[in-house]
C-alpha positions as CSV (number, residue, x, y, z in Angstrom):
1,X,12.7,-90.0,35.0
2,X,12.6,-86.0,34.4
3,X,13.8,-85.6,38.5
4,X,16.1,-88.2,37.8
5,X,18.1,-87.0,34.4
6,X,19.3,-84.1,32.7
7,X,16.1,-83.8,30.1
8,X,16.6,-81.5,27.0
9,X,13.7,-82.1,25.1
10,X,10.2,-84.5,25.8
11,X,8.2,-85.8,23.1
12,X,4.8,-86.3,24.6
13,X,1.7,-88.2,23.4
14,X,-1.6,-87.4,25.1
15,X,-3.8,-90.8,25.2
16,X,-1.7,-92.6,27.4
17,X,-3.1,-95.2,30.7
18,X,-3.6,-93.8,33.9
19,X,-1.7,-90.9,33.6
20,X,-2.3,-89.2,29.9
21,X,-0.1,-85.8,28.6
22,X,-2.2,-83.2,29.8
23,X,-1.6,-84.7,33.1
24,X,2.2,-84.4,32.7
25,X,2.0,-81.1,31.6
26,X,0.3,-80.2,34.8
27,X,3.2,-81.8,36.9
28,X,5.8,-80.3,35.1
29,X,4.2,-77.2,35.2
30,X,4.2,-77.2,38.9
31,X,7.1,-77.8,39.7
32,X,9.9,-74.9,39.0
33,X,12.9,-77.3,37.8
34,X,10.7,-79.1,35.1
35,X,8.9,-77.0,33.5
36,X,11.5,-75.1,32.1
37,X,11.8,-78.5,30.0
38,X,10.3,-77.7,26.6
39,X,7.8,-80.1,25.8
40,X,6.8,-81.2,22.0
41,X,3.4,-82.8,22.1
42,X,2.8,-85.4,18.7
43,X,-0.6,-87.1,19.2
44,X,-3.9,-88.1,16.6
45,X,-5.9,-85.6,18.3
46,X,-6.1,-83.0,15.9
47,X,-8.8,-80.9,17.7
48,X,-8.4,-77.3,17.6
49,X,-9.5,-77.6,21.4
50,X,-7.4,-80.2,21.9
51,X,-3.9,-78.6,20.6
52,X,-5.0,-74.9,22.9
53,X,-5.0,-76.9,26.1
54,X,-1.5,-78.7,25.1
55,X,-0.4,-75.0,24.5
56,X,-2.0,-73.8,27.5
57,X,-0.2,-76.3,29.7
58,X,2.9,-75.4,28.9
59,X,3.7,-77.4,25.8
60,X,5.5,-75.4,23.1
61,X,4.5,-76.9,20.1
62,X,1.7,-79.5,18.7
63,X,2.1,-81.7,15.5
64,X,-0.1,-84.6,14.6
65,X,0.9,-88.4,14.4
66,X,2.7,-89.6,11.2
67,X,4.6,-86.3,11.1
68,X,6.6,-85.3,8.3
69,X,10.1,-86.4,9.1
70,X,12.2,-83.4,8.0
71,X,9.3,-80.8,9.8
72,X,9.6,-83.4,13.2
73,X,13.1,-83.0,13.0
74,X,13.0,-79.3,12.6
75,X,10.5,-78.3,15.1
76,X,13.3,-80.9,17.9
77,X,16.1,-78.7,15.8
78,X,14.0,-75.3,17.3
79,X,13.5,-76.8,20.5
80,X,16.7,-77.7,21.4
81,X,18.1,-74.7,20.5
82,X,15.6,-72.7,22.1
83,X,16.8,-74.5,25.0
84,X,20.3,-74.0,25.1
85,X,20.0,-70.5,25.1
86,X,17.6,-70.5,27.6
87,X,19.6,-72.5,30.1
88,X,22.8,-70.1,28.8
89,X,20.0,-67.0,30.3
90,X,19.7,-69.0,33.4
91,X,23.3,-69.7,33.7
92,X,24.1,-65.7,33.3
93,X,21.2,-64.9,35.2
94,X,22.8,-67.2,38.2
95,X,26.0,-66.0,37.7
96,X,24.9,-62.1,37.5
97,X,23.6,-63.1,40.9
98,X,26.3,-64.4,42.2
99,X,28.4,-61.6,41.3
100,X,25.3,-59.5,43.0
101,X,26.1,-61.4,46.0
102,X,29.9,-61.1,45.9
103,X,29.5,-57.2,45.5
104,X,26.8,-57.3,48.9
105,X,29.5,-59.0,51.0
106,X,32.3,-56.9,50.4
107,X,30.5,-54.0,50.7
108,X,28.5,-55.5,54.3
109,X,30.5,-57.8,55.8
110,X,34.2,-59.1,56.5
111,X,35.1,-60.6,53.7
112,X,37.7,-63.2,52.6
113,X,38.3,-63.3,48.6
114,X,39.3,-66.9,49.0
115,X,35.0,-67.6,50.0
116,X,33.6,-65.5,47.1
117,X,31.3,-67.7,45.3
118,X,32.9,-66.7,41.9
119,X,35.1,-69.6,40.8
120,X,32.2,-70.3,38.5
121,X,32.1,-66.4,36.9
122,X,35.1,-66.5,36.6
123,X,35.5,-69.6,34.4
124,X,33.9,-67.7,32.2
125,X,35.0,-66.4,29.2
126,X,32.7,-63.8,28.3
127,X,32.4,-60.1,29.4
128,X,30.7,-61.3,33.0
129,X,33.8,-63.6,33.4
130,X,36.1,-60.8,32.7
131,X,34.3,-58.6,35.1
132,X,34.1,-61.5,37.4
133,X,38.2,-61.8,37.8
134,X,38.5,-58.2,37.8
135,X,36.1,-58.4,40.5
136,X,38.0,-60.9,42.4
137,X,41.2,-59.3,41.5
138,X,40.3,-56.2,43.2
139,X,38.4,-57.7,46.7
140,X,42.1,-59.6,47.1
141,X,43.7,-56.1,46.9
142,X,41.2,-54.5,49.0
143,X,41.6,-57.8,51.8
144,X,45.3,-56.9,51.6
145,X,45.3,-54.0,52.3
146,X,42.5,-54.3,55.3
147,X,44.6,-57.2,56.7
148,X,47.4,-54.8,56.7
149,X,46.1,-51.7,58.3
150,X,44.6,-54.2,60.6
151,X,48.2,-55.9,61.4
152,X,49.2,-52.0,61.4
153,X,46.8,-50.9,63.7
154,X,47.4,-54.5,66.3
155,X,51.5,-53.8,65.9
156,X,50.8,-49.7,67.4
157,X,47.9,-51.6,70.1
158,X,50.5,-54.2,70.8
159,X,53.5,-51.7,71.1
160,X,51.8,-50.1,73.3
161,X,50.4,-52.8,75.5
162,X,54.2,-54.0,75.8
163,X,55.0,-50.5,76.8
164,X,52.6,-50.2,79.5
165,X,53.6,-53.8,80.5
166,X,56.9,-53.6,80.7
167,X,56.7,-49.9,82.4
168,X,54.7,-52.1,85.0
169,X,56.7,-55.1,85.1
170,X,60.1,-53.2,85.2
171,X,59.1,-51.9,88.7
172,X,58.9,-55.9,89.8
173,X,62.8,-55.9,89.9
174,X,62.8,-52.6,92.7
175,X,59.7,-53.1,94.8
176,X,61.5,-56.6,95.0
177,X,64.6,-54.9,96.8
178,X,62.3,-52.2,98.8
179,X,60.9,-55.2,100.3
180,X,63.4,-57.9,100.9
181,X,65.3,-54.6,102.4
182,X,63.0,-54.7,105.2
183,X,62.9,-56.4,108.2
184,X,60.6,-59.5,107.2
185,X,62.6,-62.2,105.5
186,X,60.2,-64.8,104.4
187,X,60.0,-64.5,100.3
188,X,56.7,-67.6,100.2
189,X,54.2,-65.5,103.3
190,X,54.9,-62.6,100.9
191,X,54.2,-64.0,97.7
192,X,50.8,-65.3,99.1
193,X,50.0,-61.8,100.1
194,X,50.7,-60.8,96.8
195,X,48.7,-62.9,95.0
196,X,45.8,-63.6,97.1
197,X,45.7,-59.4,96.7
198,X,46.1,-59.7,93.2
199,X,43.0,-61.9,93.1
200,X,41.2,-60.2,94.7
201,X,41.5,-56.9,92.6
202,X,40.7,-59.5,89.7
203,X,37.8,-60.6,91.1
204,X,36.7,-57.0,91.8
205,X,36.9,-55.6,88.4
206,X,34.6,-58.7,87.2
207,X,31.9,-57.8,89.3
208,X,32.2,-54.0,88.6
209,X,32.0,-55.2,84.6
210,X,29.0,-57.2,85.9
211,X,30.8,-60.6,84.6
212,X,30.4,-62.9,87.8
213,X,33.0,-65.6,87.4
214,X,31.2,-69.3,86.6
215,X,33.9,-71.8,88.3
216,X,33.7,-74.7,86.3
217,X,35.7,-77.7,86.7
218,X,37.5,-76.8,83.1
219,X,38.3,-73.2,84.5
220,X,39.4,-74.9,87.9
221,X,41.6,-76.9,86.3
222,X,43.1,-74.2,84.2
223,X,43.6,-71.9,87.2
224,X,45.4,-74.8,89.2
225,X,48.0,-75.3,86.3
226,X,48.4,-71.5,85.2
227,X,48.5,-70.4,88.6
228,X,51.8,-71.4,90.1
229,X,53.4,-69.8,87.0
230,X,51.4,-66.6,87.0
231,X,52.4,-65.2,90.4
232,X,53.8,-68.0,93.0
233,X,56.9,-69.2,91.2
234,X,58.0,-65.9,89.8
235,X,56.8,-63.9,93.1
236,X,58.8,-65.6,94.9
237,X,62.2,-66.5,92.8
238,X,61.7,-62.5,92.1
239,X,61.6,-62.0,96.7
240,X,64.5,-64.3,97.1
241,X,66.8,-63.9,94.2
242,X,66.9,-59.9,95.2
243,X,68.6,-60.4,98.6
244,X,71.3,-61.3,96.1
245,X,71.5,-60.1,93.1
246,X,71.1,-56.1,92.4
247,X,68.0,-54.3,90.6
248,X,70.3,-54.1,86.9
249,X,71.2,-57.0,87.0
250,X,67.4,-58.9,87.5
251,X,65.8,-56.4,85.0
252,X,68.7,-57.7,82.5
253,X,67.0,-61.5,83.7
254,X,63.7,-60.5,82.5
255,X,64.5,-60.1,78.5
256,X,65.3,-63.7,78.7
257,X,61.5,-64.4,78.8
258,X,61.2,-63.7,75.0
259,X,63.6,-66.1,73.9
260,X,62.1,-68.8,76.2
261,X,59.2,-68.2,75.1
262,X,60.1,-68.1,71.4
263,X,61.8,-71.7,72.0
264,X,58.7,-73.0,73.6
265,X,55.8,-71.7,70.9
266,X,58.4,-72.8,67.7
267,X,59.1,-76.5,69.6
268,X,54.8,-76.4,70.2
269,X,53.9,-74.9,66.8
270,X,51.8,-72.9,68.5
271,X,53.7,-69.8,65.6
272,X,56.0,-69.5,63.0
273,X,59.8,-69.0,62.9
274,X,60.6,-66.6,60.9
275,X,63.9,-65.0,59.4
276,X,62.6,-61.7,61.3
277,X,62.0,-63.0,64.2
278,X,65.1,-64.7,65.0
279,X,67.0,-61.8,63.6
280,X,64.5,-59.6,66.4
281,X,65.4,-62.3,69.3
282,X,69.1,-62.2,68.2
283,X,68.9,-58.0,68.8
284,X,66.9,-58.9,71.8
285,X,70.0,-61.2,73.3
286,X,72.6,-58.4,71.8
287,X,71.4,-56.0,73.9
288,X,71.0,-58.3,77.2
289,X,75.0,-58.5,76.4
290,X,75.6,-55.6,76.3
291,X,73.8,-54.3,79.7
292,X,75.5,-57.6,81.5
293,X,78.8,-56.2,79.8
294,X,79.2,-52.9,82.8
295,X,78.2,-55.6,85.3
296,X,79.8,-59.0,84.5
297,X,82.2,-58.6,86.9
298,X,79.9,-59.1,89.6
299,X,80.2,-62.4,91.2
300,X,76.3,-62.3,92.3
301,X,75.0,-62.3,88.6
302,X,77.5,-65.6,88.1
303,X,76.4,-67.3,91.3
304,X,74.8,-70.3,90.2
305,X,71.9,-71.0,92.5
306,X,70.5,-67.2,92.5
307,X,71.0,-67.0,88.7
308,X,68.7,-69.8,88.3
309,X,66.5,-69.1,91.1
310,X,66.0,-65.8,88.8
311,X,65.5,-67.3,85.4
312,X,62.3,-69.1,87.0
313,X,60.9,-65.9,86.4
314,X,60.6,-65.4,82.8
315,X,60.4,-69.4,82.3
316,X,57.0,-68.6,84.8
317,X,56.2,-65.3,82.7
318,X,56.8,-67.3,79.0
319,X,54.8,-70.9,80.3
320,X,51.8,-68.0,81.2
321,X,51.9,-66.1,78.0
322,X,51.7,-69.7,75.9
323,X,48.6,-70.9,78.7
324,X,46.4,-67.9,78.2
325,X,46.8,-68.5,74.1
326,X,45.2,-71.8,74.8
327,X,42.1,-70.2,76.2
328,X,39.2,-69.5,73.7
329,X,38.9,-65.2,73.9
330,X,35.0,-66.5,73.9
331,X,34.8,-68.6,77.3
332,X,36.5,-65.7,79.5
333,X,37.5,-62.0,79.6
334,X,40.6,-60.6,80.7
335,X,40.0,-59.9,83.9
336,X,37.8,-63.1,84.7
337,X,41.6,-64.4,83.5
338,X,43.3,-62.8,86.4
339,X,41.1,-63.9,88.8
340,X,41.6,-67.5,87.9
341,X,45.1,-67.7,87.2
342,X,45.4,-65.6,90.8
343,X,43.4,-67.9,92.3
344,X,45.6,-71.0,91.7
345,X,48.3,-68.8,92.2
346,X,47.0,-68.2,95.9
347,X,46.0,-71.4,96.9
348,X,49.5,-72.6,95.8
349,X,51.5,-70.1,97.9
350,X,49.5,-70.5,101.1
351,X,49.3,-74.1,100.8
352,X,52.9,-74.2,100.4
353,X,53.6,-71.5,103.0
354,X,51.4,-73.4,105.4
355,X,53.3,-76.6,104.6
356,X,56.8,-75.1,105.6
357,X,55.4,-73.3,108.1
358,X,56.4,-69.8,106.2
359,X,53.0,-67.9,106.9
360,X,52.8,-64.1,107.6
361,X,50.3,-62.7,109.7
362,X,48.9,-58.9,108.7
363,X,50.6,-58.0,112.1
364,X,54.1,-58.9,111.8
365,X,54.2,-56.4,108.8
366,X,55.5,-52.5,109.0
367,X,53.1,-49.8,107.3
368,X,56.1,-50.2,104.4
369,X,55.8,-53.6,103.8
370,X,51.9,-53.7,103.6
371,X,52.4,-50.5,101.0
372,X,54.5,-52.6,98.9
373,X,52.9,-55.8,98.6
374,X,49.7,-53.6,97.7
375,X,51.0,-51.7,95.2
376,X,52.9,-55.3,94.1
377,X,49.5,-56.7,94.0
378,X,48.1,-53.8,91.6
379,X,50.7,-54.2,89.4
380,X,50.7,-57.5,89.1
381,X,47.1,-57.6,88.4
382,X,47.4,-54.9,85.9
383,X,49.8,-56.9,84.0
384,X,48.0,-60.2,84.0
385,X,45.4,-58.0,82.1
386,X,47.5,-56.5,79.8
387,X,49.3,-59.5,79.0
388,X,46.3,-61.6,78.3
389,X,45.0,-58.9,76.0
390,X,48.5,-58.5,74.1
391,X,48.7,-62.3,74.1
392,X,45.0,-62.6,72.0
393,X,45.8,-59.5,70.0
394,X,49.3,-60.4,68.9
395,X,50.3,-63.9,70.2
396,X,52.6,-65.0,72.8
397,X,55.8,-64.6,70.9
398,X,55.6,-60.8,70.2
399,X,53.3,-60.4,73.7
400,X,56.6,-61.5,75.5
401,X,58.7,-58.7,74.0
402,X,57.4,-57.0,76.9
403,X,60.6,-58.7,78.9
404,X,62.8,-56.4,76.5
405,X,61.0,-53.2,77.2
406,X,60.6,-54.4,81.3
407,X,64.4,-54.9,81.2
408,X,65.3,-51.2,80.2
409,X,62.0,-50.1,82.5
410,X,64.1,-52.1,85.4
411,X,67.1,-50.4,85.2
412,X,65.8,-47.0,84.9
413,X,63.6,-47.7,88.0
414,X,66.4,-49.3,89.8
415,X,68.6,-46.4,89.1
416,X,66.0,-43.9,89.7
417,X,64.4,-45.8,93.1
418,X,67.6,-47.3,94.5
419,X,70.3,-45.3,93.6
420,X,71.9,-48.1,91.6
421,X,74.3,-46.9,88.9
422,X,74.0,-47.4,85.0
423,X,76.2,-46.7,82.2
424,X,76.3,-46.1,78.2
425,X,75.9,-49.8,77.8
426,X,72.1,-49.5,79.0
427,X,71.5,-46.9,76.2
428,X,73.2,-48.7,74.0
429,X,71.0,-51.8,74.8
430,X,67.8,-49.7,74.3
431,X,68.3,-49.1,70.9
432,X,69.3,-53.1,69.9
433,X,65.9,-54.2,72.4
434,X,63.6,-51.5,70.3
435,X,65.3,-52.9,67.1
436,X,64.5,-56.3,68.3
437,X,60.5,-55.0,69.0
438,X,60.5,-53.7,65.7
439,X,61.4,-56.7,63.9
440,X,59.9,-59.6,66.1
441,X,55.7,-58.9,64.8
442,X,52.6,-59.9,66.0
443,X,51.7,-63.6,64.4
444,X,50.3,-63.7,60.9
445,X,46.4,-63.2,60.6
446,X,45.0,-67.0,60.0
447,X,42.3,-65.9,58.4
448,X,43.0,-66.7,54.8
449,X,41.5,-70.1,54.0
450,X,41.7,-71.8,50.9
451,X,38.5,-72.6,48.7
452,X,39.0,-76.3,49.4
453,X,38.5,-75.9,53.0
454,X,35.2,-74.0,53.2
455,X,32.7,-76.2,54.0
456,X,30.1,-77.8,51.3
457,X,27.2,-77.2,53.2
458,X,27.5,-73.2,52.9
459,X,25.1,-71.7,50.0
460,X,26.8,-70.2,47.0
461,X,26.7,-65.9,48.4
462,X,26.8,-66.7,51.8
463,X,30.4,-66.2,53.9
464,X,30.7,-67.2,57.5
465,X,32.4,-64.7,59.2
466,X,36.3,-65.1,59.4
């Protein structure tokens, strides 16, 4: 009955069957919980010996059968009160730990305010409960501010991925020319070159990091349905869209990857559309206008069939960036990512290349082409690593800014490696693309969870991680 119910106060006889008072003084003393239950002890044994071993036990008082009513009721009277304060000193006591406890992990550990274990404290509405919701006030303005040198710190590491990707991607557009501008027309032979290269150089860098690639059948599968869109399909709508269509004018193709792949994450709700974000993607399509503007009177960028051959490359780029955000950051590495996505990528080209009989042997190539689709290969590898980093650091959406920063990259490499000319629209366009940078961020940190959602079985003081 004392396990069972919330006891204040026992009255307990001595001579009782089987199991007589001192014994439940000894059971009560043993056990933590119970014996801070005061215990008033009325029996007929009036022995001096007898009341010292109820005293001993634990009991906190001793008065004799046929008690005087009003000196019963005051000695229950003490008792009671000597209990409430006592469990008002546990109470404290508990909450002075858990404030202990709150204190430890924000000074140990990262912290979210929204686990502290002080809803209790600060229900309070003593001194400790002030402190307590000062306390609390103050870890939410130190979380803000960590989650927002943190978002600070990811926007400068993200920047400057999609710099370094698009420097790298904005050369895809020229070596695209250099080598459809040689002798060797077959776009699918070289794309298999390209990739199987590319996977290679993955595969490489995994075994210098000492991370041996475990093919699965999950990471199998995943590498037979990124592949195609990592480096076949954009490899080679990028080799046969540039016997047609200038340098400019496919670097002006690849910005349209960000709006795709803005269309694709909202529709998915893999991230949130925001009034910044479509006001950064709205730059971002300004400033593909106005580099189109000097050459809209082209007929090549209108022809139908090339100008969708060519947008296959940043629908390929945008359906990689949202793959790679489905793979857990724990199961595989960067690199181990370029390998597999390469890998599919390979097997698809020279399976197709085989199939329309479009294979090309080492020796049909010049020393120029071979140069090429190496240093093709090294890029492309380079920026399957830096997209899937950029893609876990700052999600797909802002990751595929890189098409903005690749677009001006391609027309200053196109003007600087094939002599193509620009004009003040391009400059112009730089300024709307950084604007558009600037205002489409990386996705909001998740990790704020609600008090609701933490999980019942976690002890009072101890956060999981976030």
């Amino acid at each position: 009955m004392l396990r069972a119910q919330d006891i204040d106060l026992v009255l307990l006889d001595i001579v009782m069957p089987e199991m007589d008072g001192y014994d439940v003084l000894r059971v009560m003393g043993a056990d933590a919980l119970l014996a801070q239950i005061p215990v008033l002890v009325i029996s007929s044994l009036d022995d001096m010996k007898e009341i010292v071993t109820a005293i001993e036990l634990g009991a906190v008082d001793f008065l004799p059968k046929n008690v005087d009513p009003l000196l019963l009721k005051a000695r229950v009277s003490a008792c009671l009160e000597k209990k409430r304060l006592r469990d008002l000193e546990l109470e404290y006591l508990r909450d002075v730990d858990l404030l202990t406890d709150a204190a430890r992990i924000v000074n140990e550990t990262d912290f979210n305010p929204a686990r502290l274990p002080l809803e209790k404290v600060n229900e309070r509405s003593d001194p400790l409960g002030d402190l307590g919701r000062v306390f609390t006030q103050m870890a939410g303005e130190v979380h803000r501010r960590e989650m927002a040198y943190r978002r600070q710190i990811d926007l400068l590491r993200g920047g400057m991925l999609l710099i370094l990707m698009g420097v790298i991607t904005g050369l895809y557009p020229a070596l695209s020319k250099i080598l459809t501008g040689t002798s060797i027309d077959n776009p699918l032979g070289m794309a298999a070159w390209v990739s199987s290269i590319t996977m290679l150089l993955g595969l490489a860098m995994c075994l210098v990091r000492g991370n041996i690639p475990k093919l699965t059948w999950k990471k199998l599968r995943f590498a037979l349905i990124i592949g195609p869109f990592a480096g076949a399909i954009p490899q080679l709508a990028l080799f046969a869209s540039s016997e047609h269509i200038s340098g400019i004018e496919l670097s002006i193709i690849l910005a349209m990857e960000s709006m795709i792949v803005f269309l694709f994450t909202t529709a998915l709700r893999l991230e949130k559309p925001t009034i910044l974000r479509f006001l950064g993607l709205g730059l971002g399509l300004v400033a593909v206008a106005l580099v189109l503007r000097p050459v809209g009177d082209q007929a090549a960028v209108w022809a139908p069939i090339w100008l969708m051959v060519a947008l296959l490359v940043p629908i390929s780029a945008g359906v990689e960036g949202i793959l790679m955000v489905a793979v857990p950051s724990e199961e595989t590495d960067p690199w181990e990512l370029v390998f597999l996505t390469m890998l599919g990528s390979s097997g698809f080209a020279w399976i197709a290349a085989v199939g329309m009989g479009a294979t090309l042997g080492v020796s049909a190539m010049d020393q120029t082409t071979m140069t090429v689709i190496v240093l093709f290969a090294a890029l492309s590898a380079g920026a399957t690593w830096l997209l899937a980093v950029a893609v876990r650091k700052t999600g797909a959406v802002f990751a595929s800014q890189s098409g903005y920063v690749a677009t001006i990259m391609g027309v200053i490499w196109s003007i600087l490696l094939l002599s193509e000319t620009g004009s003040m629209w391009i400059w112009a366009a730089l300024v709307c693309m950084i604007g558009g940078m600037i205002l489409v961020r990386p996705k909001e940190s998740d990790e704020i969870v609600k008090p609701e959602q933490v999980k019942r079985d976690v002890p009072a003081g101890i956060v999981k991680p976030g």
